[in-house]
C-alpha positions, 0 to 999 in steps of 0.5 A: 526453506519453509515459508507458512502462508495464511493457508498453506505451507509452502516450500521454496528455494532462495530468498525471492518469495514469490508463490502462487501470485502470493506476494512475500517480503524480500520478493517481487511486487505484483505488476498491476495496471488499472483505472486511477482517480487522481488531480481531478482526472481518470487515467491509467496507471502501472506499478511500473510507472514508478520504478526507481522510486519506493511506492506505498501501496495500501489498501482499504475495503470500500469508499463511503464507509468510516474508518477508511476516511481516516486512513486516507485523510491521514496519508493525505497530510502526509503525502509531502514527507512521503514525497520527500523520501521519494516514494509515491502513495497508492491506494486502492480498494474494489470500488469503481473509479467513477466512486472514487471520483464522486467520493472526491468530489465530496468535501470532508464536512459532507462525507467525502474525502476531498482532493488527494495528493495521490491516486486512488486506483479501481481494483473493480475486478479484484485481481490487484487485491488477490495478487497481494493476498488480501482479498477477502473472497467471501465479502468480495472486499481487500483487507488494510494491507500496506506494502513497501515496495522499493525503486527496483519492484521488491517488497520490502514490508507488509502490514495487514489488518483486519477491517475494523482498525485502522492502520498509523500512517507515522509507522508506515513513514518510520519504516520507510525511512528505516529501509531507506537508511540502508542499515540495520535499525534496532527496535524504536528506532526513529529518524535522527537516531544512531542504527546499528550500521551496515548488515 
């Protein structure tokens, strides 16, 4: 089998599609442990702090800027359905975690972003970043890239964008419950309709 990356292609046996720390859909997630901001609070946290639970990992390119607010706030208001379907929001960018602390401690009329439901984890030395292939190395910053990583460390969706468009935080919710079924589920689909059955 014959998987093509963003910069090369790669040859590779079975369906776990690790390479080159380059995480692939059906492998394993990267393990990181880093500084998080989070319930008022700097502590660390691990990838394998959550496991038996789906984690949705994203990332955004900086604090302080325009289009990341809107994604945070956004998976902000939604962090109770992710809850619910017991999956854990993370996010992270390169920025400190002292930025992200200052940046929550700002209330949303003001520029800030106010108190989250989630971490936001310091991605400082940018390894996190590059072991999920969304390091843009010459500006020193992570794409948007989303992750789905189910309760047993495998990878089950990834979405990247390039910096000036935002991500819908509803699809991300779709695809989480769709995996989550257990089934096949056909194009469109949306909680509440007929899947296709087992594969």
């Amino acid at each position: 089998m014959v998987t093509i990356t963003q910069d090369k292609i790669i040859s590779m046996d079975g369906f776990m599609g690790q390479t080159n720390s380059k995480p692939v859909v059906g492998g394993r997630a990267p393990e990181f442990k880093a500084p998080a901001f989070f319930d008022g609070q700097i502590k660390e946290i691990s990838l394998s702090d959550y496991k038996g639970k789906w984690v949705v990992l994203f990332f955004y390119p900086l604090d302080f800027t325009f289009v990341c607010p809107t994604e945070i706030l956004e998976f902000n208001k939604s962090a109770d359905e992710f809850k619910k379907k017991n999956a854990q929001l993370i996010g992270a960018s390169v920025d400190s975690v002292y930025s992200h602390k200052a940046w929550s401690d700002l209330p949303s009329e003001k520029g800030g972003i106010g108190k989250l439901n989630f971490p936001l984890i310091s991605d400082i030395t940018k390894k996190i970043s590059h072991d999920y292939g969304v390091l843009l190395e010459e500006k020193g910053i992570a794409l948007r890239g989303s992750f789905i990583i189910d309760p047993e460390g495998k990878i089950r969706a990834s979405t990247i964008h390039d910096l000036q468009v935002g991500r819908s935080v509803d699809e991300t919710l779709r695809v989480l419950t769709a995996f989550q079924t257990g089934e096949l589920c056909p194009v469109g689909w949306t909680p509440g309709k007929k899947t296709l059955g087992k594969a």
